[in-house]
C-alpha positions in Angstrom: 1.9 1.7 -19.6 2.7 3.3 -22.7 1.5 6.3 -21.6 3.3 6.4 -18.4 6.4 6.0 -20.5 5.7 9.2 -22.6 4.4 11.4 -19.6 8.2 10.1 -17.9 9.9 11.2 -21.0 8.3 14.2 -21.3 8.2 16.0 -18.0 11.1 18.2 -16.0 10.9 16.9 -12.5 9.3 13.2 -11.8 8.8 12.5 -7.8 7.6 9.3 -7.0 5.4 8.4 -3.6 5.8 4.6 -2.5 3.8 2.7 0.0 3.2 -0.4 2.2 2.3 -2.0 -1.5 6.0 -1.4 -2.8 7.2 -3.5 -0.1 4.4 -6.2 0.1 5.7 -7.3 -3.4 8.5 -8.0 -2.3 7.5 -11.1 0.6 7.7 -8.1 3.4 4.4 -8.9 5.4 2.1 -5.8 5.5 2.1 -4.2 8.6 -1.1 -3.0 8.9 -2.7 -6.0 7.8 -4.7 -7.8 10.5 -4.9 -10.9 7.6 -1.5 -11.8 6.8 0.9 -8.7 8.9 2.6 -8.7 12.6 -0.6 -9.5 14.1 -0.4 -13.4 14.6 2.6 -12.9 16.9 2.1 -9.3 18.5 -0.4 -6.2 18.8 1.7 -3.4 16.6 -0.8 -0.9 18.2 0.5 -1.4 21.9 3.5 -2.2 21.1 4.7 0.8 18.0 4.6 4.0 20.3 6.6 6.1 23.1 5.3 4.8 25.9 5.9 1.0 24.9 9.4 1.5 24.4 9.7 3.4 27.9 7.2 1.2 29.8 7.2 -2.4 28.5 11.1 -2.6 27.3 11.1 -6.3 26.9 8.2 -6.7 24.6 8.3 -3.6 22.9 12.4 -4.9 21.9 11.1 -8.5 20.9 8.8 -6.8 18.3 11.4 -4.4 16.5 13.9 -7.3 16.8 10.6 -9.7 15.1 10.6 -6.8 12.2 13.7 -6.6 11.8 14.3 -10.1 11.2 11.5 -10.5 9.0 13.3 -7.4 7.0 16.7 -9.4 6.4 14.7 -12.5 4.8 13.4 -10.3 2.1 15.1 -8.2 -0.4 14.6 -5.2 -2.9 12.5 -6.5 -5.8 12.9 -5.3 -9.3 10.7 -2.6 -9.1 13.3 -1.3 -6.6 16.2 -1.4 -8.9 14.1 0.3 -12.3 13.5 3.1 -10.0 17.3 3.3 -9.3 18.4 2.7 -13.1 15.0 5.3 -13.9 17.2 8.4 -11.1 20.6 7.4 -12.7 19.3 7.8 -16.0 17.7 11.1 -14.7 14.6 10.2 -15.8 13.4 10.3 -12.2 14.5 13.6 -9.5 13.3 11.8 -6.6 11.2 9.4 -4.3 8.8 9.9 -1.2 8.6 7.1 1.0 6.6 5.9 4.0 8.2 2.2 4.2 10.8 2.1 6.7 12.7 -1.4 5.4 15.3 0.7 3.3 15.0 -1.8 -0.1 14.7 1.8 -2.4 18.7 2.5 -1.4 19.6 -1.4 -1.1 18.5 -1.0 -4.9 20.5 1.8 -5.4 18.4 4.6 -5.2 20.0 7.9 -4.1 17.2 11.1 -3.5 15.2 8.9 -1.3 12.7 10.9 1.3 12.1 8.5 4.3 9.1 10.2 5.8 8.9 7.4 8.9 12.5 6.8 9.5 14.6 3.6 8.7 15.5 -0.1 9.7 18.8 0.9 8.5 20.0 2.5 11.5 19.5 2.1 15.6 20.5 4.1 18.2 20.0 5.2 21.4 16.8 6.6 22.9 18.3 8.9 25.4 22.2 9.6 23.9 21.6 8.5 20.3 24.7 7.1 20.1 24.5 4.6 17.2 24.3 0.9 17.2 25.0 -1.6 14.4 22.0 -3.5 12.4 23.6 -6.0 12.7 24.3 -6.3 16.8 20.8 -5.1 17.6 19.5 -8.1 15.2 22.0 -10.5 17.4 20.4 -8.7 20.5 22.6 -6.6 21.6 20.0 -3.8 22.2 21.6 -1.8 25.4 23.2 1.6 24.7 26.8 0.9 24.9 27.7 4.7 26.4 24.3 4.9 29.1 23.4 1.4 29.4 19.7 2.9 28.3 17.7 1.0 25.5 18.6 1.1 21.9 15.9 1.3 19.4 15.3 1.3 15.4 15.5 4.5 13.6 11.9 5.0 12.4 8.9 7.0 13.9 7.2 5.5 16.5 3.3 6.6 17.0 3.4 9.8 19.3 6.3 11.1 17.5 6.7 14.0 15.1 7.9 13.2 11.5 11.8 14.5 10.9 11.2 18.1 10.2 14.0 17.6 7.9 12.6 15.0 5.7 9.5 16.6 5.8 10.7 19.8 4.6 12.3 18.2 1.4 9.8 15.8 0.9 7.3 19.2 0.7 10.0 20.8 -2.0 10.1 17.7 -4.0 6.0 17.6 -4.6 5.8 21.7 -5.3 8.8 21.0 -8.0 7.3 18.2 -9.6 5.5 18.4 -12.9 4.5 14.2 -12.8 4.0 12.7 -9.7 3.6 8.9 -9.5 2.2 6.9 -6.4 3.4 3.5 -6.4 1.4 1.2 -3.4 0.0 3.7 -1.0 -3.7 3.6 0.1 -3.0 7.6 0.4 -4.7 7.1 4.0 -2.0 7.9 6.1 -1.9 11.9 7.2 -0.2 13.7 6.8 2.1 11.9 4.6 -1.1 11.4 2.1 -0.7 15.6 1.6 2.0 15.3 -0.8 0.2 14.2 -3.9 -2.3 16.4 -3.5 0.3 19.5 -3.0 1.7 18.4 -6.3 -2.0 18.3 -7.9 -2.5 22.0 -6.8 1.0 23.0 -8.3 -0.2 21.7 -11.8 1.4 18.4 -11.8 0.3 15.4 -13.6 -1.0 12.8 -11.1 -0.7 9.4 -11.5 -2.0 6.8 -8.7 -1.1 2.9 -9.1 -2.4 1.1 -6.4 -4.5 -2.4 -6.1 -7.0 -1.3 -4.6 -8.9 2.8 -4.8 -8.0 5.4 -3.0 -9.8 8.4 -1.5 -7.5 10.2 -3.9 -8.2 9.3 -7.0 -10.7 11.6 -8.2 -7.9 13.7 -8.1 -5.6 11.7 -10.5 -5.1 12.3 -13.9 -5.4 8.4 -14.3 -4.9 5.5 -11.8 -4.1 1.7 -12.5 -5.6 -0.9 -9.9 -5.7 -4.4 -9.6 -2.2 -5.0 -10.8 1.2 -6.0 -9.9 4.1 -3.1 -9.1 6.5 -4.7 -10.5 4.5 -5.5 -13.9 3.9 -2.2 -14.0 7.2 -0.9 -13.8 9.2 -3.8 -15.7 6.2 -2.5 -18.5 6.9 0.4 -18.5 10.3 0.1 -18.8 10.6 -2.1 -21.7 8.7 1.4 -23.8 11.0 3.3 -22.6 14.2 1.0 -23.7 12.3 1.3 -27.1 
């Protein structure tokens, strides 16, 4: 990890890309995993999408509320909080997300890119009109102004990724001159496009991951078959040096 000390040090713009992995480490079940995710109690691919949360209300509520829960008994490990100490030092410009439980900015973290929304906030289908965590947890999960259902603030399948997001998520990668991937199987499209947009830019590529990637002929170097949090807790010890 001494090298990804000195390639930190030494480049302008470092954007980070973080994944299901990133999350896993901390106790969060995976939820993709058919082995050890959301599958034991429901069906994520009936039950994550549009027509779920119009058609089958009742089930489609019991699973977000499930997530949610499962969220609040976990926490931001300290791989979370180096990456927040790594932007306030400004040794990092900014970090590309596709996990949705909010543990980079619980950390601290400020420039972070939520490409697939965010347990952090609810609101109303129809109205948007917001609703707390905190309520929606307890089950209070009707729109206070229509009476319509409230739902969690991430992308369901069906739906478009927040142009917004998107957009800056896009200006980050073409900026950056070291771009590190921290947990992601880089199968996810079109979120996977951002390390390789960097790539083509002239940026260095780094891919950490426990397991390959389709990407990684691309990298400069990758590490599998390790921990995140070694990694980063490593890492930072050379640069403390």
């Amino acid at each position: 990890m001494e090298q990804l000390a000195r390639d930190i040090l030494t480049a302008k713009h470092v954007v980070l890309f973080t994944g299901a992995g990133m999350s896993t480490e901390s106790g969060l079940p995976d939820f993709r995993s058919k082995s050890r995710g959301l599958w034991e109690k429901f069906n994520p691919d009936e039950l994550a999408n549009v027509q779920a949360l119009e058609k089958n209300t009742e089930e489609f509520t019991a699973f977000y509320r499930y997530r949610l829960s499962e969220i609040t008994k976990h926490q931001a490990h300290q791989g979370h909080h180096i990456l927040a100490k790594w932007e306030a030092n400004g040794l990092i410009q900014g970090i590309i997300t596709q996990n949705v439980d909010g543990f980079h900015h619980d950390a601290g973290s400020k420039h972070v890119m939520e490409l697939h929304g965010t347990f952090r906030s609810f609101h109303c289908h129809y109205c948007k009109k917001e609703k707390a965590r905190k309520a929606y947890l307890a089950g209070d999960t009707t729109c206070d102004a229509c009476g319509s259902i409230t739902r969690p603030g991430i992308v369901l399948f069906g739906e478009m990724l927040p142009e917004d997001i998107f957009a800056m998520a896009e200006q980050e990668s073409l900026k950056a001159d070291l771009f590190i991937v921290l947990g992601s199987s880089l199968s996810v499209s079109p979120a996977n496009m951002f390390p390789m947009l960097a790539k083509q830019q002239g940026a260095k590529l780094v891919i950490i991951n426990r397991e390959p990637t389709d990407l990684d002929m691309y990298a400069d170097y990758c590490v599998h078959h390790r921990n995140i949090k070694e990694i980063l807790t490593e890492t930072d010890g050379y640069l403390n040096k």
